[in-house]
VOZANU-865537 format. One record per atom (N, C-alpha, C): residue in one letter; x, y, z. Coordinates in steps of 0.05 Angstrom, whole numbers, plus 5000, padded with zeros to 4 digits. Example, Ala and Ser with C-alpha at 12.3 -4.5 7.8 and 13.67 -1.06 7.14 Angstrom:
# residues 2
A526448865156 A524649105156 A526449345156 S525749555142 S527349795143 S525850015157 
END
This chain:
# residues 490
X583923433497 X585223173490 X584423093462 X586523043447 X586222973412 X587322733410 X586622523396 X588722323387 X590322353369 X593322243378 X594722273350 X596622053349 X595321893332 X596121503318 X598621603318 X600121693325 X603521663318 X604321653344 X602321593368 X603821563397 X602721343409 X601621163387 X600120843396 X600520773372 X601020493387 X601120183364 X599019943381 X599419783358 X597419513370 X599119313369 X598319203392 X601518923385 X598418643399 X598718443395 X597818143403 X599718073426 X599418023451 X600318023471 X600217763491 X600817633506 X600917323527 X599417543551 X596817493562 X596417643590 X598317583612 X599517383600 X601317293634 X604117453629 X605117593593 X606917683595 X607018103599 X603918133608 X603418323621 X603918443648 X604218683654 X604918833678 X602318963698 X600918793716 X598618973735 X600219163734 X598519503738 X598719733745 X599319813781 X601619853791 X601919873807 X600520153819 X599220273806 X598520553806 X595620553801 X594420343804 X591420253792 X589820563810 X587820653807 X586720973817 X585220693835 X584420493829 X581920323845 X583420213866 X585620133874 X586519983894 X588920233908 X589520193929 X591320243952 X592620143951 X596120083947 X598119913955 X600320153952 X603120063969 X604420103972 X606620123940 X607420293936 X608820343906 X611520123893 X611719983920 X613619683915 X612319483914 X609319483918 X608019223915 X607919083898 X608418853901 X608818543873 X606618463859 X607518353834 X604618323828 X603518093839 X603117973855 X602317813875 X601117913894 X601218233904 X599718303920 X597718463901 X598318503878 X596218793869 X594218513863 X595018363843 X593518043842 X590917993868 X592017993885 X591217883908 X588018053920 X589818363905 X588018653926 X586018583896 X586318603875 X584218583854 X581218353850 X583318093860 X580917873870 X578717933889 X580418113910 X579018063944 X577218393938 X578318533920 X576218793923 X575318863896 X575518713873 X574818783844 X572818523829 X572318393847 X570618193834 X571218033818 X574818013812 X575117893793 X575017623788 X574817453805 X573417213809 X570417223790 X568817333800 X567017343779 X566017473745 X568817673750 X568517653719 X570917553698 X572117293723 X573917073706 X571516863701 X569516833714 X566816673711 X565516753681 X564616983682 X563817103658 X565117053631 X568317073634 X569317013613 X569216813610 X569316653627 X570416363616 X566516203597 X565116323612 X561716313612 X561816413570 X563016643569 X562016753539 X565116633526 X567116433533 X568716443524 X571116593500 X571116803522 X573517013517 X572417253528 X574217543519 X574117773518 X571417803505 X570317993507 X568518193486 X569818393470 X569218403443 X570718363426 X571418803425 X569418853439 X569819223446 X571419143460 X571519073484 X573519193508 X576619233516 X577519403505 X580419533501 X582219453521 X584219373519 X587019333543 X588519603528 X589419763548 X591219993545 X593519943555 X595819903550 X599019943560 X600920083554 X603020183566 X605420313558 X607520143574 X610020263551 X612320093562 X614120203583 X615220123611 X615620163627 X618019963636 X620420083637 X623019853649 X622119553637 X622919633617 X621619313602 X619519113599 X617319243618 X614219173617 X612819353604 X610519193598 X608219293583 X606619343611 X606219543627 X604019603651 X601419713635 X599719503647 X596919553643 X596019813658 X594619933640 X592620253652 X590320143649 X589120043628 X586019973624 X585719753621 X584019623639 X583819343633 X584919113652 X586219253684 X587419033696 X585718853703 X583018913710 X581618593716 X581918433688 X580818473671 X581418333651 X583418183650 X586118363657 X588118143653 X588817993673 X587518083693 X588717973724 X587017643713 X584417713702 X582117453703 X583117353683 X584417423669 X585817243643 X588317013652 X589917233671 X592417063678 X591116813697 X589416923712 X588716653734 X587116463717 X585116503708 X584116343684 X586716023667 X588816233655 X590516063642 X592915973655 X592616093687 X594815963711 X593616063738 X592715743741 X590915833768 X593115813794 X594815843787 X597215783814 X597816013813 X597316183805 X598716433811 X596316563837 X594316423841 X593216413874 X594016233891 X594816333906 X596016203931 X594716113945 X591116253955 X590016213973 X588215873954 X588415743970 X587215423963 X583915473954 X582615543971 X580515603973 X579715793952 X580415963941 X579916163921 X581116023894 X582715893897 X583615663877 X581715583860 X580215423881 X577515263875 X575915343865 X575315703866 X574015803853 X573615873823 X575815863812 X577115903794 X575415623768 X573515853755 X572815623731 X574815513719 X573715253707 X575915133687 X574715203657 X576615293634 X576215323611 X576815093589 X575215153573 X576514973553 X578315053533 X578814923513 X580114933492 X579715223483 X577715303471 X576815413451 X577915823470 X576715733491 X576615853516 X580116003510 X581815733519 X583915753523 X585315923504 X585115773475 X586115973447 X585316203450 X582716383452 X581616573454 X582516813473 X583816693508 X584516893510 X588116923527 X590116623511 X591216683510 X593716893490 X592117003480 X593117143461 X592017373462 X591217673474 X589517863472 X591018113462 X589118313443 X589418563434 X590918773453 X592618843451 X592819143464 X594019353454 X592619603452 X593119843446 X595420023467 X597719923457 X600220123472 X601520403460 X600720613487 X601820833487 X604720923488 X605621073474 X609121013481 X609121233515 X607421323523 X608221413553 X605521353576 X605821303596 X603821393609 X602221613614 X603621833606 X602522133613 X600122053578 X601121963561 X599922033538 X596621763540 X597021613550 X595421273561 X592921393585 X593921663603 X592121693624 X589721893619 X590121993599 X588622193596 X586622003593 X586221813564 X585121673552 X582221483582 X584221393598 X583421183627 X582221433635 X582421573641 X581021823662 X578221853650 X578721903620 X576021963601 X574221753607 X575821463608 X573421203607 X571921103635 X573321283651 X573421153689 X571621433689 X572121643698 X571121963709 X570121983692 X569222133660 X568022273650 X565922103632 X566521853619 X564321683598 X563421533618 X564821423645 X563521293664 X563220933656 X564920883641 X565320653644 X566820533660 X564020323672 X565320243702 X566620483727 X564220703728 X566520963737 X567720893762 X569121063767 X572221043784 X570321113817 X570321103842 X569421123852 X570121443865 X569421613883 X570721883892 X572921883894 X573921733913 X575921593919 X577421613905 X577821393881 X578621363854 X580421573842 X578321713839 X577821953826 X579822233838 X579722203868 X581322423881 X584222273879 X584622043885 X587121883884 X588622013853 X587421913830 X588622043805 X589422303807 X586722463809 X588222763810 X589822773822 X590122743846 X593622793863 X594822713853 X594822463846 X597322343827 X599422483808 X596922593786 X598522693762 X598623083771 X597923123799 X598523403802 X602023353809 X601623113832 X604122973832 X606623013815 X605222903799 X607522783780 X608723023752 X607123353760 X607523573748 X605723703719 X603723463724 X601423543712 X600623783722 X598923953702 X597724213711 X594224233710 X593424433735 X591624353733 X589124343712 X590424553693 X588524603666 X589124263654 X591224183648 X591623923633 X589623713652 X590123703671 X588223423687 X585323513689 X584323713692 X582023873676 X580223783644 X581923863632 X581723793605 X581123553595 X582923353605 X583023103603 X580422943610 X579823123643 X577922933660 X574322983646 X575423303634 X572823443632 X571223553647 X574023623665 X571823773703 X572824023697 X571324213712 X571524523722 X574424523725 X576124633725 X579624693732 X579224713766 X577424933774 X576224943808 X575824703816 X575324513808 X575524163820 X578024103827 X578724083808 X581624003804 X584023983834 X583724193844 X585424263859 X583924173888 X580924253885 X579924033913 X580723863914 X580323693889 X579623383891 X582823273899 X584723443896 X587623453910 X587523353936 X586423613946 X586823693972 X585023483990 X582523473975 X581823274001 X583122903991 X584222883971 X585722703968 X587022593989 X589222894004 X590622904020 X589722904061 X587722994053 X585822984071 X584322634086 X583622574058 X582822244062 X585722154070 X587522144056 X590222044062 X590822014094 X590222224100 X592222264126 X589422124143 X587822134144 X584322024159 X586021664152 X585321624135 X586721324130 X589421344141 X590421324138 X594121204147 X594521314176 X591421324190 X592721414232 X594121154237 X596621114250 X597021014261 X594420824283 X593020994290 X590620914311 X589120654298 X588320614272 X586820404261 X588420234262 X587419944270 X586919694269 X587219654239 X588519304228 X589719284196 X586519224182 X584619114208 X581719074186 X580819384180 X581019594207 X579219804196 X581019984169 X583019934173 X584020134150 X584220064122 X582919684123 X582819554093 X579619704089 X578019704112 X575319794112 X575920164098 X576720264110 X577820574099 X577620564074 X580020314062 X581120474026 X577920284018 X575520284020 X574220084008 X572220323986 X573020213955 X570920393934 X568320463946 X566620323963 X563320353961 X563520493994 X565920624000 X564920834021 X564221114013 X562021194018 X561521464013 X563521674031 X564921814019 X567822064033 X566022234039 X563922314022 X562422614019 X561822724051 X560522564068 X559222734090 X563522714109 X564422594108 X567622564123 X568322864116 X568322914087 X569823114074 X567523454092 X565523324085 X562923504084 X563623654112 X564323444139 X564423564168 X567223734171 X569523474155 X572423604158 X572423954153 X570923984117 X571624204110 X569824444110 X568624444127 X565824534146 X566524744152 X565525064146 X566625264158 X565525284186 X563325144190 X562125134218 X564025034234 X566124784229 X567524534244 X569324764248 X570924904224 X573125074233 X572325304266 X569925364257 X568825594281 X568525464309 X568825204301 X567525004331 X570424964345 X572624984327 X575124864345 X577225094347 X575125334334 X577225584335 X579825524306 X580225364299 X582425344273 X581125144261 X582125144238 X581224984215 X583224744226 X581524474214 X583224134229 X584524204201 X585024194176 X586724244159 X587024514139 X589524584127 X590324834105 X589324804085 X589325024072 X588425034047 X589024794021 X591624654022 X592924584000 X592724214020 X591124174042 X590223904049 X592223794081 X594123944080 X596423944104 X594623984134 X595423844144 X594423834176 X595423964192 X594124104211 X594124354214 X595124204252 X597624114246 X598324094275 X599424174296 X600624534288 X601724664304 X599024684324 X596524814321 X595024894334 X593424634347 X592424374328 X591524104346 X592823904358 X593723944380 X595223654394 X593323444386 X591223564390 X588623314393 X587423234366 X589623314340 X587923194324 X587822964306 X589822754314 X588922444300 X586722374314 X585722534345 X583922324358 X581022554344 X581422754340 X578822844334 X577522724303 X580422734282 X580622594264 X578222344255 X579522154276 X578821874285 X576121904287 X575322084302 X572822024303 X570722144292 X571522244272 X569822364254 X569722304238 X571322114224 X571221854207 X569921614222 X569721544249 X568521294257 X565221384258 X564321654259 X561121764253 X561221804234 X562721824205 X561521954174 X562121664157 X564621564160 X565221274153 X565121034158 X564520944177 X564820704195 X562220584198 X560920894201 X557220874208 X556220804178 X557620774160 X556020674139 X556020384139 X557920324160 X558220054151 X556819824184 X557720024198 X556419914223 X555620134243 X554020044267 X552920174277 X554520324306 X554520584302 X556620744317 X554221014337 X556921124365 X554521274372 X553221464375 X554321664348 X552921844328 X554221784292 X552521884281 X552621734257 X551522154238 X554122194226 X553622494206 X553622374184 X551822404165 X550922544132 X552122774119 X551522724097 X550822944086 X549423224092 X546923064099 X544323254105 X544523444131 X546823224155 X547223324177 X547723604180 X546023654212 X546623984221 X550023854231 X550924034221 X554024004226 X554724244256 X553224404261 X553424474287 X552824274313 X550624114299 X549024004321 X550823764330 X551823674306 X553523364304 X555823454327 X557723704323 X559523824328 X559223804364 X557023914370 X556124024392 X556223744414 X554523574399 X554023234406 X556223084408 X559023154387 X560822934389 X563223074399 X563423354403 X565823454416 X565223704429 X563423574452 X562823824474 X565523964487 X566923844492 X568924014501 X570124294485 X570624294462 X571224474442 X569924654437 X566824684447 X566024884450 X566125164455 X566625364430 X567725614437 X565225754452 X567026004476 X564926204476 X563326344451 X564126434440 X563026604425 X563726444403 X560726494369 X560326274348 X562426454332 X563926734336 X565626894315 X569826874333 X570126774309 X573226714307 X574726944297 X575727084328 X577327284323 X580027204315 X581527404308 X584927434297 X586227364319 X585127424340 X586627474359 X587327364384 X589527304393 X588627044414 X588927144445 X588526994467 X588327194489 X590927364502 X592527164487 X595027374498 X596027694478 X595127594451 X594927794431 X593428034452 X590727974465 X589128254465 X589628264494 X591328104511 X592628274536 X594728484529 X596228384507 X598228634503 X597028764483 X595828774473 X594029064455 X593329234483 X591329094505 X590529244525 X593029384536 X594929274537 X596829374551 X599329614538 X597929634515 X600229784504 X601829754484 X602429364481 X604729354475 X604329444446 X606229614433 X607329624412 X609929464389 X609529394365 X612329274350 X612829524338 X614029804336 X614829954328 X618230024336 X620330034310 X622430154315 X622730354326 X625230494343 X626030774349 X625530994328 X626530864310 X626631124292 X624031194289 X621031024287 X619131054276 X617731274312 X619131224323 X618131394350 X619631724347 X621831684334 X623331984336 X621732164317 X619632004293 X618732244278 X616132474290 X615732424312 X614332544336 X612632444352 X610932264341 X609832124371 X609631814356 X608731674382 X608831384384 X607931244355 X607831024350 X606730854322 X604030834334 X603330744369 X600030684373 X599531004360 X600631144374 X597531494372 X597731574348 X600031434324 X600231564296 X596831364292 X597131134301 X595231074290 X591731034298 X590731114316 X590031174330 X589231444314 X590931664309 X589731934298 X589431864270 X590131674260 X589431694231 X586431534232 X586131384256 X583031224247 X581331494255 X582831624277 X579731794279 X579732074273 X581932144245 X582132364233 X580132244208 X580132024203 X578531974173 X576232054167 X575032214147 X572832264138 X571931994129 X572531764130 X570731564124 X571231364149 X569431194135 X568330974155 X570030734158 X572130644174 X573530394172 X572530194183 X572429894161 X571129724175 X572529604197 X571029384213 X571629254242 X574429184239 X575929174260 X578329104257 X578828764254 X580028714224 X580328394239 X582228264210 X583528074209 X585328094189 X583527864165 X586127724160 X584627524142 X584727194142 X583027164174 X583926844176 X581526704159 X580726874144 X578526544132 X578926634092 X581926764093 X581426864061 X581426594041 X580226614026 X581026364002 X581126533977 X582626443958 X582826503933 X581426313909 X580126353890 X579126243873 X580626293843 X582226443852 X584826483822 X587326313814 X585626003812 X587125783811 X589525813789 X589126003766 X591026023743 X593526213757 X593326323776 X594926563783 X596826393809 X599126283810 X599526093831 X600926273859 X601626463850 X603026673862 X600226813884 X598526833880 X595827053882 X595226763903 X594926473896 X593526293901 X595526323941 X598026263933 X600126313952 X600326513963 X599726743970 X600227023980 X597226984007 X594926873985 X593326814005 X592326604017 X594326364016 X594926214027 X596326354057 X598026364057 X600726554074 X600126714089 X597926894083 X596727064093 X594227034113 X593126744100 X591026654119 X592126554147 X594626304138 X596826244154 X597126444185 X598826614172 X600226814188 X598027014205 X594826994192 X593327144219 X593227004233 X593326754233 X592026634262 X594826684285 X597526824275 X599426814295 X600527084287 X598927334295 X599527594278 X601327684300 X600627694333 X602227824343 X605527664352 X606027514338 X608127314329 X611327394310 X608727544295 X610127554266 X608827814257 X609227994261 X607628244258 X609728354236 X612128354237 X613228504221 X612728354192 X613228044188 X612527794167 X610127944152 X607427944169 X605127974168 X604828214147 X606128484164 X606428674141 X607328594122 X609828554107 X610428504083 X608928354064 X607828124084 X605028024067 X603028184067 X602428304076 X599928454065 X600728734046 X603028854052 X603328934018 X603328863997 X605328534002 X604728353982 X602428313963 X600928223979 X597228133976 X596428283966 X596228583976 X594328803966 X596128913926 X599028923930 X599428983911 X598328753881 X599328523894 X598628353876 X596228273866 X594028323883 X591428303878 X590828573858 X591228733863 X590728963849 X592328973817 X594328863820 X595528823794 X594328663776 X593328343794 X591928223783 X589028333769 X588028523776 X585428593771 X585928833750 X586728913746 X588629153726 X589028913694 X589828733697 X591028553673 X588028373669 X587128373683 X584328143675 X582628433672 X581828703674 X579728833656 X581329013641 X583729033626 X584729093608 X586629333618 X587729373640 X587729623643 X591029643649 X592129373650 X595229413656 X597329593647 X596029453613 X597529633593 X597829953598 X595530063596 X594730323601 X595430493628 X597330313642 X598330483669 X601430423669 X602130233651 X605330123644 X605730453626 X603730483612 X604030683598 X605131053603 X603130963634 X603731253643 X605931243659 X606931043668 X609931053683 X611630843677 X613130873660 X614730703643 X616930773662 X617430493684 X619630433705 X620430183691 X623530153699 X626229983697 X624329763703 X622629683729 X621529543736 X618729473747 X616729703729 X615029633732 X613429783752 X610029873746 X610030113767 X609429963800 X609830163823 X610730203843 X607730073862 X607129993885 X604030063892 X603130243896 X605430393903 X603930763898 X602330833865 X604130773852 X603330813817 X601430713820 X600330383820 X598030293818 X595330383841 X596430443865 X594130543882 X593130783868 X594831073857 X594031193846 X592231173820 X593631003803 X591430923780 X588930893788 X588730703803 X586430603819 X584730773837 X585330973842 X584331093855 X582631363834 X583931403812 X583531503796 X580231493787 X578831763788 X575631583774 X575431533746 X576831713729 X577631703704 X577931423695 X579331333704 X580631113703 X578830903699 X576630893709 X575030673714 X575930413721 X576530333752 X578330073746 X576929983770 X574030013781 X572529943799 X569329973781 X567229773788 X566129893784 X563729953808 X564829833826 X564329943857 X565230193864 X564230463871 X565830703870 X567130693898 X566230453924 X567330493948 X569730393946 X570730203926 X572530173932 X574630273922 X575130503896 X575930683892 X576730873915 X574130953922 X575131133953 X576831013974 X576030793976 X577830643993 X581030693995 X581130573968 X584230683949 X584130903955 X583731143955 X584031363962 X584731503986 X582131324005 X582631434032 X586531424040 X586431084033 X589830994039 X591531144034 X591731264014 X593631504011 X594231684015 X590931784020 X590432104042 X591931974063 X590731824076 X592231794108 X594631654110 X596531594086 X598631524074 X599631204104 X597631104111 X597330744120 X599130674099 X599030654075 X600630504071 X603430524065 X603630824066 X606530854082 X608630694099 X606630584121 X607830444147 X608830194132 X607329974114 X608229864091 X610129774080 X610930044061 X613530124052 X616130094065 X614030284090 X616830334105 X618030124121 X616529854130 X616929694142 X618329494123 X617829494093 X619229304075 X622229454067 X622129674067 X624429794057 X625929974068 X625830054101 X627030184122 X626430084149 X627430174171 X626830064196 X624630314204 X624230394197 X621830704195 X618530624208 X618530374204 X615130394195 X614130194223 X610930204228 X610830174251 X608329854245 X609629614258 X608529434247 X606629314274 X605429524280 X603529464304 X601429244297 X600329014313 X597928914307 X595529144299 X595629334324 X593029504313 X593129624290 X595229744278 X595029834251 X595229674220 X596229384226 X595629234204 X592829184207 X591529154222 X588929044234 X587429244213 X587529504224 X586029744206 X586029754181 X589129694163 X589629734141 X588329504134 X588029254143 X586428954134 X583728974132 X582829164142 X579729234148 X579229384123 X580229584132 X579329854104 X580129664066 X582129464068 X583029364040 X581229064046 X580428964061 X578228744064 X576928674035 X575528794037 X571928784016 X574128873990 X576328943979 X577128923956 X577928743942 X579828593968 X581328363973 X579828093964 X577628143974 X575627933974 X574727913945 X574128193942 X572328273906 X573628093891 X577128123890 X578828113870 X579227843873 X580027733895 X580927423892 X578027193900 X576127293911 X574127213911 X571227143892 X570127463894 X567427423878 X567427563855 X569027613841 X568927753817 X569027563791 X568027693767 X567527543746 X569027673726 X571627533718 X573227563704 X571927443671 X572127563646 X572827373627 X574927213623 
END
């Protein structure tokens, strides 16, 4: 973020012929709200009663403190500085409070008072996009008066919203880009915890309140323990509530906010932290949900009655090339000179390749679609060619090596995953510096698995069994992971 004086002016301004920010990051309201209500939400949760006291006490502004505006449908809307002006306007028109009693509150100024701050400075931006960077810097990153978590996650969604990217709201804020996209998601997360239908109009004014700590709420929600305790994650990757699989979850919701949130404020009958064993809390507040076993298979019980039983998703044709899709596969696990890992797909993948949105989405999709593999088995395959090609492509262009295999097979469109598995498989090549997973690449081709693949995306040929994506997910696992996971890219 640079300044550049040709996208701000200074104009002398009436506070009363100012616009509150309907979009304030500090307050909650509805996007039609008047300024009579944002007024109202600013007195009752911004103190501005007392620092209309203050002013009126040093008679005026301080002579640092900036009002920021841009012009908007013929207002000047305040970004920086709405208490100020909110305490200005009531100050020089105390009727614009309704409530009698808060009326009263309201110092009286004098003269000198009066001249001083009916007339105030403001620095206007000709856009808001160009005005927020600026507010973000003074709230999140210099910490004046900082923005609360809250705050803070509210904005980011906002301007991811509004088609900001995440390097730009990054930049601006001066956070990791890897924030960025949390501070989204559990944005959306608090969102949906606030707006249950289930709360009462006091507890949900109590919800949007700055001085609640989110951290231990967020801490239990996004808990890989919590996911293992209810068998699915309570929300997706990108903050979406995960309600095909919880009937039960505004009420589990509910109350996991009335122990992480509520208990800060009153006394409830368990109460989670931060610090909290999040198994133990788990165990204590939703005994029922208790899985057998602490490991979360792919697979659900009707999935592994029909594995036991046989069932296969394979076409005819893929049976006419001599025996079944189970025993093709089946002889390829136990023809292998190597070792295939446990069978199991990819319900807990995440990606950390926030620049790559395609790579971010594939394993999104892919996490999705295990938890309902024998569903969508044929879907499933195509995503996992997907995944594996694109991950691998991806890892080819971040250690230099793209060029150098465009080179050796100069296609209309680009080489094939055969082309790239081969590259990759290549030791010459150097495009691992793990040698297993080279072999890995290798084995796949010896036992030509990813054949079935191909053949499933681009013929009716190929055999889209749970058990054999299962295998191919196993043996490409630990690459999958390398590449979109733990690797250290420049």
């Amino acid at each position: 973020m640079r300044l550049d004086k040709s996208q701000w002016a200074v104009e002398n301004v009436s506070p009363l012929e100012l616009t509150l920010d309907q979009k304030n990051a500090r307050i909650y309201l509805d996007e039609n709200a008047s300024q009579t209500a944002i007024r109202n939400r600013l007195i009752e949760k911004e103190d501005v009663l007392g620092l209309a006291a203050r002013i009126a006490a040093y008679g005026g502004l301080f002579p640092a403190e900036s009002i920021i505006a841009f012009p908007e449908n013929g207002n000047l809307v305040v970004v920086e500085g709405n208490r100020r002006v909110c305490a200005c306007q009531i100050l020089l028109k105390n009727n614009l409070i309704a409530d009698d009693d808060l009326m009263r509150q309201i110092p009286v100024i004098d003269s000198n008072t009066q001249k001083n701050i009916e007339i105030v400075r403001v620095e206007i931006a000709t856009t808001r996009d160009i005005s927020d960077p600026v507010v973000a810097n003074f709230h999140a990153a210099s910490l004046r008066r900082p923005w609360s978590s809250l705050a803070i996650m509210k904005y980011v969604h906002r301007k991811l919203q509004e088609g900001s990217t995440v390097f730009d709201v990054a930049e601006h804020l001066n956070f990791d880009p890897k924030q960025i996209r949390k501070l989204s998601t559990c944005f959306r997360i608090c969102h949906f915890a606030n707006t249950l239908s289930e709360w009462t109009a006091m507890e949900r004014e109590l919800l949007w309140s700055h001085d609640l700590d989110y951290e231990p709420f967020l801490y239990v929600v996004l808990s890989p323990i919590t996911e293992q305790h209810f068998g699915e994650p309570l929300f997706f990757d990108n903050g979406e509530p995960n309600f095909p699989f919880h009937n039960e979850l505004f009420q589990i919701i509910k109350k996991i906010a009335l122990h992480s949130l509520f208990a800060q404020k009153k006394q409830q009958d368990h109460r989670v932290t931060k610090s909290s064993n999040v198994q133990q809390y788990l165990l204590a507040a939703f005994p029922e949900y208790k899985r057998a076993s602490p490991q979360i298979s792919f697979l659900d019980d009707d999935i592994a009655q029909a594995e036991s039983a046989t069932a296969v998703h394979a076409p005819e044709s893929a049976k006419k090339r001599g025996t079944s899709a189970e025993s093709r596969a089946e002889k390829l696990q136990g023809e292998s000179r190597f070792r295939h890992d446990p069978v199991k797909f990819f319900e807990k993948l995440q990606c950390k390749r926030i620049e790559d949105e395609r790579l971010m989405q594939l394993c999104k999709e892919t996490r999705r679609i295990s938890r309902d593999l024998n569903k969508l088995p044929l879907a499933a395959s195509m995503l996992l060619r997907s995944l594996i090609e694109w991950s691998l492509t991806y890892h080819l262009k971040k250690i230099g090596k793209w060029e150098e295999l465009n080179g050796v097979k100069k296609r209309r469109h680009g080489p094939t995953l055969d082309d790239i598995m081969r590259f990759c498989s290549n030791k010459s090549n150097n495009v691992f510096a793990n040698d297993k997973f080279r072999r890995r690449i290798s084995m796949a081709l010896q036992e030509k698995t990813i054949d079935e693949l191909n053949w499933n995306t681009h013929s009716d040929d190929g055999n889209y069994s749970v058990l054999l994506l299962s295998k191919i997910a196993g043996d490409f696992r630990s690459i999958i992971l390398y590449i979109n996971v733990t690797a250290e890219y420049d």
